[in-house]
C-alpha positions in Angstrom: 15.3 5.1 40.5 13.7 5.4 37.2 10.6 5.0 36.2 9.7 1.9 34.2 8.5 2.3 30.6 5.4 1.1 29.4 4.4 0.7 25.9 0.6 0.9 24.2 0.1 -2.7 25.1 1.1 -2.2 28.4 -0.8 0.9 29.1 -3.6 -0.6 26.8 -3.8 -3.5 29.8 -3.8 -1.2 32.6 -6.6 1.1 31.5 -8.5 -1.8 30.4 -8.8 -0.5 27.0 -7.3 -2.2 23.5 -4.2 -1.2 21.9 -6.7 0.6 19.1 -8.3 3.3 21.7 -5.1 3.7 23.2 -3.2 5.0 19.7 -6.7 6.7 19.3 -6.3 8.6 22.8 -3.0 10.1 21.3 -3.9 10.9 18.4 -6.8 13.0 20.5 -4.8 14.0 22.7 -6.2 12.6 25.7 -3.8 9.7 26.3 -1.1 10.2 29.0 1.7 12.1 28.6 4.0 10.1 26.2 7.5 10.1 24.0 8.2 8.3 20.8 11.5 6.7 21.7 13.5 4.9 19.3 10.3 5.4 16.9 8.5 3.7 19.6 5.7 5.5 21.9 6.4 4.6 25.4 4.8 6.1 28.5 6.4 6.4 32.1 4.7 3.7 34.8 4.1 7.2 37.7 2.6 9.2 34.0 0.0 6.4 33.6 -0.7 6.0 37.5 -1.5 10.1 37.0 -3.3 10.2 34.5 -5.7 7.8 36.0 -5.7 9.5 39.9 -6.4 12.6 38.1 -9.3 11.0 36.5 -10.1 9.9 40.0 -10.0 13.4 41.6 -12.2 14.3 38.4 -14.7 12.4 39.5 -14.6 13.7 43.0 -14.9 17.4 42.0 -17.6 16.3 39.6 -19.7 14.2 42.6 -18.8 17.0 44.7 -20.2 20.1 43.0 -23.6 17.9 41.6 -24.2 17.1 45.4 -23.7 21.1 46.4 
């Protein structure tokens, strides 16, 4: 089954962030990984849900090593 596509607005919703840092995360690089499809950017729904566990684990490693 494939994955459903999200746009900035979408993706803007689920990080809880406005369409304005989202385009700005691209530009920086930082965003999820994305395509420009039909001169659209779109984002895959298991990219986004990624990009945010692996700010997660992050976090984790982060907590981890300060506690050490």
């Amino acid at each position: 089954m494939a994955d459903k596509l999200m746009f900035i607005k979408d993706v803007a919703e689920r990080l809880g962030r406005s369409e304005a840092q989202v385009r700005w995360m691209i530009q920086q690089n930082t965003a999820p990984k994305h395509a420009k499809i039909a001169g659209r950017v779109c984002f895959r729904e298991s990219d986004v849900e990624a990009f945010i566990a692996e700010a997660f684990e992050s976090a984790e490693r982060t907590s981890t090593a300060a506690a050490v």
